[in-house]
Structure formats: C-alpha cells, structure tokens
DRENDO-1510 file (C-alpha; in Angstrom, 1 decimal, always signed):
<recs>
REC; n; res; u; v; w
REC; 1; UNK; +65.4; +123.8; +29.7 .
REC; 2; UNK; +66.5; +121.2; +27.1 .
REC; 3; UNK; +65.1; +122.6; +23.7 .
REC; 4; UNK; +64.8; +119.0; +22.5 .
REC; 5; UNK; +62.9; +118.2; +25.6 .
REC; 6; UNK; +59.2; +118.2; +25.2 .
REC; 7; UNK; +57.6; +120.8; +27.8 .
REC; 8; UNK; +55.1; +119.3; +30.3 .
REC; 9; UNK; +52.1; +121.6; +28.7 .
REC; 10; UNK; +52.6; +119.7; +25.4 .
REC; 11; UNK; +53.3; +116.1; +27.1 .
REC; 12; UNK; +50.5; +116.6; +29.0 .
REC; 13; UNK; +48.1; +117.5; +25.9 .
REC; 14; UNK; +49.5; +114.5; +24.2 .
REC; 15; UNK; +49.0; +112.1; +27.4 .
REC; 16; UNK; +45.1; +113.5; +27.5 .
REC; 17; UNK; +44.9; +113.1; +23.6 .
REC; 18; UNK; +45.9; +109.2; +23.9 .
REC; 19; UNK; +44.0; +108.6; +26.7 .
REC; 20; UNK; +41.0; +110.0; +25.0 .
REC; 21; UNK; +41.6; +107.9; +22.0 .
REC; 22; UNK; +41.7; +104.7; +24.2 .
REC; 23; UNK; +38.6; +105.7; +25.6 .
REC; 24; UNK; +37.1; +106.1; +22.1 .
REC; 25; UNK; +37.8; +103.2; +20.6 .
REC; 26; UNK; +36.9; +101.7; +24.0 .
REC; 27; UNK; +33.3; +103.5; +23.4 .
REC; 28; UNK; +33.0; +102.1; +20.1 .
REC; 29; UNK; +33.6; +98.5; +20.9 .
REC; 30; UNK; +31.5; +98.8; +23.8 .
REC; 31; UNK; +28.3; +100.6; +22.1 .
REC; 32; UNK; +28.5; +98.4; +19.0 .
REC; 33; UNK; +28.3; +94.6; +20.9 .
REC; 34; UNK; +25.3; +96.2; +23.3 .
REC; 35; UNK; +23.6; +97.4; +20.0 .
REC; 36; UNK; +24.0; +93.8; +18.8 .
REC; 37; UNK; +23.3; +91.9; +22.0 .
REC; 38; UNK; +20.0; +93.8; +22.4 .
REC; 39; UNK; +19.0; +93.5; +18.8 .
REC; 40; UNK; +20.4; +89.6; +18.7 .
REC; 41; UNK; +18.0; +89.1; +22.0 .
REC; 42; UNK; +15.3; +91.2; +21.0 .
REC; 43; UNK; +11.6; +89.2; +19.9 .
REC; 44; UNK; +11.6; +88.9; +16.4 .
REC; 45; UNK; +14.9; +88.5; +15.8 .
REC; 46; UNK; +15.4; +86.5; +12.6 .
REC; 47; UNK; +12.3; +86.4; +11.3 .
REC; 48; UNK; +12.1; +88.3; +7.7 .
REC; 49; UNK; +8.6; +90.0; +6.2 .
REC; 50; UNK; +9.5; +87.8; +3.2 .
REC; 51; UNK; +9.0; +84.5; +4.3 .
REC; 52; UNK; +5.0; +85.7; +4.6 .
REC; 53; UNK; +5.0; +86.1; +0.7 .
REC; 54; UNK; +3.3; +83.1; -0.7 .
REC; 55; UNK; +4.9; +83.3; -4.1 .
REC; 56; UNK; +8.0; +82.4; -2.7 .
REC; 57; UNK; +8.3; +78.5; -2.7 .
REC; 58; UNK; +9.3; +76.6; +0.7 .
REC; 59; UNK; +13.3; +76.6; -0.6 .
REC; 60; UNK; +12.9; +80.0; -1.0 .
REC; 61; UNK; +12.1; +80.8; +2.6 .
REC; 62; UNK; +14.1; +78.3; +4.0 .
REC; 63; UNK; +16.7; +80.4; +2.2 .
REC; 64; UNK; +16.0; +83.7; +3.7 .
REC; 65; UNK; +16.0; +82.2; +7.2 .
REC; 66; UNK; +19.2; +80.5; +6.6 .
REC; 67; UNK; +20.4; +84.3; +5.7 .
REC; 68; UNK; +20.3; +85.6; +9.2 .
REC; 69; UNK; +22.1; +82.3; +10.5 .
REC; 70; UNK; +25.9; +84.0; +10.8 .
REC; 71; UNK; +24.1; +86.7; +13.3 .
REC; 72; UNK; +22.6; +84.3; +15.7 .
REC; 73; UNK; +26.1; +83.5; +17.3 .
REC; 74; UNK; +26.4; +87.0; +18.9 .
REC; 75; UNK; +30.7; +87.2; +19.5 .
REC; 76; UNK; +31.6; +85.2; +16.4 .
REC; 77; UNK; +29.3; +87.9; +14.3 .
REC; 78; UNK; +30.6; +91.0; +16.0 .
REC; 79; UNK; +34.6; +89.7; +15.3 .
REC; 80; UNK; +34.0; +89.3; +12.1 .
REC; 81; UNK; +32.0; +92.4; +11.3 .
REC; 82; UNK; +35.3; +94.3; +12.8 .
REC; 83; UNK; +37.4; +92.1; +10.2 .
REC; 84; UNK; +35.0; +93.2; +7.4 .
REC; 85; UNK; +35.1; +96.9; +8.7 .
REC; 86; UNK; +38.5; +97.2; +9.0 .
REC; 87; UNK; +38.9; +96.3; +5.2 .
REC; 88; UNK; +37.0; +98.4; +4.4 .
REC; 89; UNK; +33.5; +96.5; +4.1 .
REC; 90; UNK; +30.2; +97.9; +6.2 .
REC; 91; UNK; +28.6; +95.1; +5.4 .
REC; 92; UNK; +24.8; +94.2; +3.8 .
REC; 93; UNK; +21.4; +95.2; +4.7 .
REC; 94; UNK; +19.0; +92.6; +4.1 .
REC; 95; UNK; +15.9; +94.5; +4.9 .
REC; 96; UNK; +16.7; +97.4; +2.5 .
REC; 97; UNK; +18.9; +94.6; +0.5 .
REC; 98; UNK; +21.9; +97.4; -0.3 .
REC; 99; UNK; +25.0; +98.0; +1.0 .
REC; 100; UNK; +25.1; +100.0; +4.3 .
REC; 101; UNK; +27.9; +101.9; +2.8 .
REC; 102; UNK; +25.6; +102.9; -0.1 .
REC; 103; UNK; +22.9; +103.6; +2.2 .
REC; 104; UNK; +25.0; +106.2; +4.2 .
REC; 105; UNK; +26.1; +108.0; +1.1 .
REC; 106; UNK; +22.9; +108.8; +0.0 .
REC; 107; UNK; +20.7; +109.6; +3.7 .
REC; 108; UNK; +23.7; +111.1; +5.3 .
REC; 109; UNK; +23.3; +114.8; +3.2 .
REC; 110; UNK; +19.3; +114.7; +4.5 .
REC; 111; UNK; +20.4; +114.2; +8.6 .
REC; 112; UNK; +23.8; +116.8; +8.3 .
REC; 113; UNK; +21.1; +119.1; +6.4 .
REC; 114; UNK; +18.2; +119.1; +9.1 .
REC; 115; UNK; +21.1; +118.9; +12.1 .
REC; 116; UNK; +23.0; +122.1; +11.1 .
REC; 117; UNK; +19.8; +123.8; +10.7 .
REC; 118; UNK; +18.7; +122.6; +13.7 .
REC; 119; UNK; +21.4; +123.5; +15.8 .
REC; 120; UNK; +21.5; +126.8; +14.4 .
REC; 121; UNK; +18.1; +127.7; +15.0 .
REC; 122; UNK; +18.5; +126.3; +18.4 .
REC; 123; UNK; +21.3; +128.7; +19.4 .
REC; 124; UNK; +19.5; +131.5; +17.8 .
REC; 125; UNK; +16.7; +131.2; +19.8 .
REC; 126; UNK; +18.3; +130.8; +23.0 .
REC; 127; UNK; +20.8; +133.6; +22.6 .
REC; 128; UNK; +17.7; +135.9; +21.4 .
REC; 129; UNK; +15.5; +134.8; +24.3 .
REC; 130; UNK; +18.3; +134.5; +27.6 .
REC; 131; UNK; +21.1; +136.8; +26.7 .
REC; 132; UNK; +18.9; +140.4; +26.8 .
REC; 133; UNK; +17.0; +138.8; +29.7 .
REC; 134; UNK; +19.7; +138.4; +31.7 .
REC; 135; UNK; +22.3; +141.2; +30.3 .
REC; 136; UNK; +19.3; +143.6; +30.6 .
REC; 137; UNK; +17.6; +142.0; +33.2 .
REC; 138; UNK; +14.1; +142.3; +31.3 .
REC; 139; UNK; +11.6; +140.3; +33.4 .
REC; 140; UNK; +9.0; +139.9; +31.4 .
REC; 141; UNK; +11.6; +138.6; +28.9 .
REC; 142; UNK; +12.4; +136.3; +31.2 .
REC; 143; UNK; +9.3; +134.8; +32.4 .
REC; 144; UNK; +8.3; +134.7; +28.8 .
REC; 145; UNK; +11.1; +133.0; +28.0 .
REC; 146; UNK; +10.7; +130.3; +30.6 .
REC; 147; UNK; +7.1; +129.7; +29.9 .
REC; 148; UNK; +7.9; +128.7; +26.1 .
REC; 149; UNK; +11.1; +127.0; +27.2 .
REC; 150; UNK; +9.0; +125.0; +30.3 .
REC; 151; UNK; +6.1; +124.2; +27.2 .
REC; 152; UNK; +8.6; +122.8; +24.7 .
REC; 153; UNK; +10.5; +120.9; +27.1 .
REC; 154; UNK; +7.4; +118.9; +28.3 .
REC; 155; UNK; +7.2; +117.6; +24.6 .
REC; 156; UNK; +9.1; +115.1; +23.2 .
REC; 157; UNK; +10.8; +115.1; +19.8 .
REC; 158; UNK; +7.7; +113.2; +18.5 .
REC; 159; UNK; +5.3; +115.3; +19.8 .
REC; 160; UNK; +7.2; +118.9; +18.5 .
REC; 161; UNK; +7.2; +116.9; +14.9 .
REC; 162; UNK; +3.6; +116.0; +14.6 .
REC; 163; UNK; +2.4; +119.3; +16.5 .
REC; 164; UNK; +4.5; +120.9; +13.3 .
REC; 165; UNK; +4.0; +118.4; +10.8 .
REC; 166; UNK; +0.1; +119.4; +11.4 .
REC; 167; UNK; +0.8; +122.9; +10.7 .
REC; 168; UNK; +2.6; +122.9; +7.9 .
REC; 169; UNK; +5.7; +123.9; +9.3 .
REC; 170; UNK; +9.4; +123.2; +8.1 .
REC; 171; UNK; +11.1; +120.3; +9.7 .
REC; 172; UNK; +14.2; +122.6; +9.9 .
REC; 173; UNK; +12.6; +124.1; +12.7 .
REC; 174; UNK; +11.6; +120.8; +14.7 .
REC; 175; UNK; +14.8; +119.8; +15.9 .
REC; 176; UNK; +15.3; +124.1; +16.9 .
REC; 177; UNK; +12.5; +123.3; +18.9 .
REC; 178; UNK; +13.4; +120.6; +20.5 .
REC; 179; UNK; +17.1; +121.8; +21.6 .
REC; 180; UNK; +16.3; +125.2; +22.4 .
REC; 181; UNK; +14.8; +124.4; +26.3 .
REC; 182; UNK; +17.6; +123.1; +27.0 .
REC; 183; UNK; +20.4; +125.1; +25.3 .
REC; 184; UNK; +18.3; +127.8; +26.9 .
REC; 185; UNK; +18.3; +126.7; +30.7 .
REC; 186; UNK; +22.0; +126.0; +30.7 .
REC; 187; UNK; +23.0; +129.3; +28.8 .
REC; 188; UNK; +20.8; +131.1; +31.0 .
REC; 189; UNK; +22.2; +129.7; +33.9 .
REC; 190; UNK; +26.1; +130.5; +32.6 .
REC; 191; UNK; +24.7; +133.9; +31.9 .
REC; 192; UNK; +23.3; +134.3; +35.6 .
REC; 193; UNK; +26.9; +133.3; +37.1 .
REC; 194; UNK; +28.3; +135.5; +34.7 .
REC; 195; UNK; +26.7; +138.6; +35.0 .
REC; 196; UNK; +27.1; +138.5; +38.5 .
REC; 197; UNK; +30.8; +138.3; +38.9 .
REC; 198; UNK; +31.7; +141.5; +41.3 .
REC; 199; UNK; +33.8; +143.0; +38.4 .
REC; 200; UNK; +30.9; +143.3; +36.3 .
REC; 201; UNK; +28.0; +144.3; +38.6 .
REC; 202; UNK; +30.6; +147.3; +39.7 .
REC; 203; UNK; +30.8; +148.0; +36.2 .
REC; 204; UNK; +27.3; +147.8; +35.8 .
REC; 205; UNK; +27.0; +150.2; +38.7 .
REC; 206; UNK; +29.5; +152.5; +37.1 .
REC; 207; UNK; +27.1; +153.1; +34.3 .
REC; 208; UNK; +29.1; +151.1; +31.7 .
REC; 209; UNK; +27.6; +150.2; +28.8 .
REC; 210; UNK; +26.2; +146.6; +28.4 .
REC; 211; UNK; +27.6; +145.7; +24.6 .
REC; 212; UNK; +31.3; +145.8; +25.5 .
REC; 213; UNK; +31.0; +144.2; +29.1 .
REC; 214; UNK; +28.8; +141.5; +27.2 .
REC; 215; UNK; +31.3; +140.6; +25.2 .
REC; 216; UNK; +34.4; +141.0; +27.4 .
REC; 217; UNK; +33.0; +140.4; +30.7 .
REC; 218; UNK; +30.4; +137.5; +30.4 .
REC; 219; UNK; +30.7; +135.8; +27.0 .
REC; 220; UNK; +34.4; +135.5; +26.5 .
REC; 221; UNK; +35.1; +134.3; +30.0 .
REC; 222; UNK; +32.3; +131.4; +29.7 .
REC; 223; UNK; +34.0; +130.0; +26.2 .
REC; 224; UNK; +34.6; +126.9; +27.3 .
REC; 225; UNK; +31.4; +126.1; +28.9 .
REC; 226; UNK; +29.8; +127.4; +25.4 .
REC; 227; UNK; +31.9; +124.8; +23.4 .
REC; 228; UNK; +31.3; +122.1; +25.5 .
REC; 229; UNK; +27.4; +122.8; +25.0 .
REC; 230; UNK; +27.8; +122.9; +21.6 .
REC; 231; UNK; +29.6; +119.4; +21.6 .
REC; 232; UNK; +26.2; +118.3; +23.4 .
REC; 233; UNK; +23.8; +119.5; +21.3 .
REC; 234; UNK; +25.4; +117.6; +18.3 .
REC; 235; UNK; +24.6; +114.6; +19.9 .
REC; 236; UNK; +21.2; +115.6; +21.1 .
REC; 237; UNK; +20.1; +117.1; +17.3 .
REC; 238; UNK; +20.8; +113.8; +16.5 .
REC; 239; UNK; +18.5; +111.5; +18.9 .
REC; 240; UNK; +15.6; +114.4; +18.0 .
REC; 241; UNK; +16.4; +113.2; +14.3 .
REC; 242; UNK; +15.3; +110.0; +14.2 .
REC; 243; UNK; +11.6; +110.3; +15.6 .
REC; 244; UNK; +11.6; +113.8; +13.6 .
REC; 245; UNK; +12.8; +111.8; +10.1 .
REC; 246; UNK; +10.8; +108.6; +10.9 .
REC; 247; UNK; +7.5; +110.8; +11.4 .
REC; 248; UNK; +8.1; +113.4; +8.3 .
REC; 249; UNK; +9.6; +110.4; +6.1 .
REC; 250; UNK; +12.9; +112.6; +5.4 .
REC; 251; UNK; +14.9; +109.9; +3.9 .
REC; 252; UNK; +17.6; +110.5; +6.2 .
REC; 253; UNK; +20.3; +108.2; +9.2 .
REC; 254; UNK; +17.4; +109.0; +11.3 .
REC; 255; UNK; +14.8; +107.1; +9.3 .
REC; 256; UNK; +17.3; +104.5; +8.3 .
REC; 257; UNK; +17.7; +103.7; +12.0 .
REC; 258; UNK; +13.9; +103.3; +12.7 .
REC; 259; UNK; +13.6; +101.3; +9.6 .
REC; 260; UNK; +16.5; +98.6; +10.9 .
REC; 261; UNK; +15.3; +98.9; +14.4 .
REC; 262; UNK; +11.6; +97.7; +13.2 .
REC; 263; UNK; +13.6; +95.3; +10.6 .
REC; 264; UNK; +15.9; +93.7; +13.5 .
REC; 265; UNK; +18.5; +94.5; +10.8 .
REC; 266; UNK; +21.5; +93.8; +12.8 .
REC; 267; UNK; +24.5; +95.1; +10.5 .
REC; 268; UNK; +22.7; +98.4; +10.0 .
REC; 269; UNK; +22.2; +99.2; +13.3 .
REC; 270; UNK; +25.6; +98.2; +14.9 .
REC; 271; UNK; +27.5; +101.0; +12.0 .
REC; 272; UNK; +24.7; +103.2; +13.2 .
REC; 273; UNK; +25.4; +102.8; +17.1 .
REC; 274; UNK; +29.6; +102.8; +16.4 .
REC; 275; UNK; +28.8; +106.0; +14.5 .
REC; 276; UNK; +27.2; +107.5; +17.2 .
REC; 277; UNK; +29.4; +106.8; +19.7 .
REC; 278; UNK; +32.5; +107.8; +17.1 .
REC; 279; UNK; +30.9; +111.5; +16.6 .
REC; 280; UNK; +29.8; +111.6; +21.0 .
REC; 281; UNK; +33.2; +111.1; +21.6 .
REC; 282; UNK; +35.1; +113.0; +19.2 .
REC; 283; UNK; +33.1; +116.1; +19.8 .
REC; 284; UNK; +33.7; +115.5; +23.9 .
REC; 285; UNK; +37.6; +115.5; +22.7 .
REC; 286; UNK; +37.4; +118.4; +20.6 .
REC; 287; UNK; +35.6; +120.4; +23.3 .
REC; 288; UNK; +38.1; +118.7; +26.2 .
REC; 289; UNK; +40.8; +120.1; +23.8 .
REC; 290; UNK; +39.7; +123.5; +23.7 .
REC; 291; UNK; +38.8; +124.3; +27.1 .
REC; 292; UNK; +42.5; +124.5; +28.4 .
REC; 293; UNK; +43.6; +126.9; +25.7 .
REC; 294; UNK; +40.7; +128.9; +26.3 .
REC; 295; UNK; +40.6; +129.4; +30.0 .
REC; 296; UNK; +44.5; +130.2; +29.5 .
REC; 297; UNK; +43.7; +133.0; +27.2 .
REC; 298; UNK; +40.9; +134.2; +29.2 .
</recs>
C-alpha cells in the first residue's frame, strides 16, 4: 500500500468525525430557534415586572416595552443573535440586566461543582450496590438494591431535593440520587450479559477467583457500553440541576435557566439551550469515538 495514502481505518474515522460535526452544528441551530420559538410564543412574552413599578413614569415603561421589540420578529432575532455570537457577543439579559457572558462566568463553577459530584456519587453507588450483586450473585443485595433503586426512581429531581433539603442533607448528594436508578438498572443489566458469557460461567465453575475475572472478563469487555453511559449521565446531571439549584437557590446555570424561563428572557435561554445541545452532542462524539478503539482492543 501507498504510504502517502490514507488507510481506510483513518478515512473512515475522519468521514464519522465530519459527519458528526455536521450533525452538531445541525443540533445547535435546531435546539436554539425551538428554544426561541417556544419562548417567543409562550403567554407573557414581552411583558417586563418593571412596567408594574409606579415610580417609573409612562415614558419610562413605554421604554422597557419598546426593549423586547427586536425579539418579537422570531427569524430576524435569531440571525442576528448568530452574527452577534459569532463575534464574539452572547448578548444582554434584561431580566438580570448583565451580560449573559458575565453571567456564565460566575454560575458556571456552582453547576460543574454539584455535576462532578453528582456523577461521582452516582457511579459509586451503583458500582457498590450492582457489581457484588451480580459478580457474587448476593440476592439479598440484589433485591435490596432494587427496592432503593425502584423508590428513588419514582421521585423526581424535585422531589429528591426537597425530601433532602428537609433533612439537612448536602445538595452534592441530590443529583447522586437522582442518577443512581438509572446508572444502576443499565450497569446491572451489562453486568447480567456479562457475567454470563460461557467463558466466564466455566471459569466460575472452575473455581476461579472473582477479582481477576471481574476485571478481565466482565468490565473490560463492556468499556464501551460504560463510556457511552457516562456520556448520558452528563446530560442527565444536568436536567436534575436546574430543579435541584432552583429549589436550594445554588446560584448556579441551573437556577439561571429557571430564572429566564419565568423571566421569558429570550437571549439567556437560547445560549442556555445551544449550550446544552453543544455539551449532548460532543459527549455522544467522544463516546462514538471511543467505542471502535475499544472493542478493537478488547
């Protein structure tokens, strides 16, 4: 073969790497004009809290209805908030009156702060409560394991946070809470198929000891499953955030997308919905990137 000649592995990595670029800026544009056409057609669109305040004089309020006047023509708002993002410019809040960018910077630390801890305490529960259940196969363990799993699952994010909230428990552990059912269900399930792969219930019948063949013989061969499960809980710590944040008041994305939600603050909410649908998709490609090289090696 041609040395200069690209090999069909790589070409094919980068065709699947453009094509899932496409499809995220694809995402992007997509997410951000729904977010605004539901906000735009939403009651209570353009109406401000501050044209209720009597000490502002009639030229005054005329002025802060004339404000939202650019976002009531839905497609000639949304091109130019692309022109003014790709310079550079997120644009204004009007309910929080600071720039979005500034807003961001200072409630993004709060949401990465309770998400990592979230997600970690997530995993850590379901690996404590489904891999010795199912490695061991300890029944109690298991049924145990389902009960809580079955409880916290019938409880929304809301519900987990006041239950907590009540008793004086971190929010740290809410959003643990509320991923670990289903982190749990699905790793229990990869577990199951795992486990009982003929190679590894010989060696179980063998006598061999269940550390190494958990490691070598049912983790290691479900990597890719594993990182595409982690790709979904980031998206899923984040949806808990916002109800968790908005009921604790953790000045955080979270609570700054309840805020422009109630607000009808267009801008803010149409950065928040791109950014979702930026971090969605990026994780999906970093897990779709990984699987290949990992079933290769397994």
């Amino acid at each position: 073969m041609n040395p200069r000649m690209p090999s069909t592995d790589a070409a094919r990595s980068r065709g699947r790497v453009g094509r899932a670029l496409l499809r995220i800026a694809a995402t992007a544009l997509a997410g951000g004009l729904l977010s605004a056409t539901m906000v735009r057609f939403s009651p209570g669109f353009g109406l401000d809290e501050n044209q209720l305040d009597a000490r502002l004089s009639r030229q005054s309020q005329q002025a802060v209805l004339r404000s939202h006047d650019q976002e009531r023509n839905l497609l000639r708002f949304y091109a130019a908030w692309w022109k003014h993002v790709l310079a550079g410019d997120l644009g204004f809040s009007q309910s929080l009156n600071r720039p979005i960018r500034e807003l961001l910077a200072d409630r993004a630390p709060a949401t990465i702060d309770l998400m990592l801890w979230g997600i970690a305490g997530a995993w850590m529960l379901a690996i404590v409560f489904s891999v010795p259940a199912v490695v061991r196969r300890l029944r109690r363990l298991a049924a145990l394991s389902s009960v809580l799993s079955g409880m916290t699952a019938s409880l929304p994010a809301a519900g987990i946070a006041i239950l907590l909230f009540r008793l004086g428990g971190s929010a740290k552990w809410m959003i643990a809470l509320v991923l670990f059912p289903r982190l749990y269900q699905y790793l229990r399930n990869v577990l199951l198929q795992a486990s009982g792969m003929p190679h590894v219930l010989l060696a179980r019948a063998k006598g061999l000891r269940w550390q190494p063949m958990l490691l070598r013989h049912v983790l290691l061969p479900v990597r890719p499953q594993l990182i595409a499960l982690v790709a979904v809980s980031i998206n899923m710590a984040f949806g808990a955030a916002v109800a968790i944040e908005a009921i604790c008041d953790i000045p955080g994305l979270g609570q700054l997308a309840w805020k422009a939600a109630a607000a009808r603050d267009l801008p803010v909410l149409v950065v928040l919905t791109v950014m979702i649908a930026l971090v969605t998709q990026m994780s999906n490609l970093v897990a779709d990137l990984c699987t290949p090289a990992l079933r290769s090696q397994s």
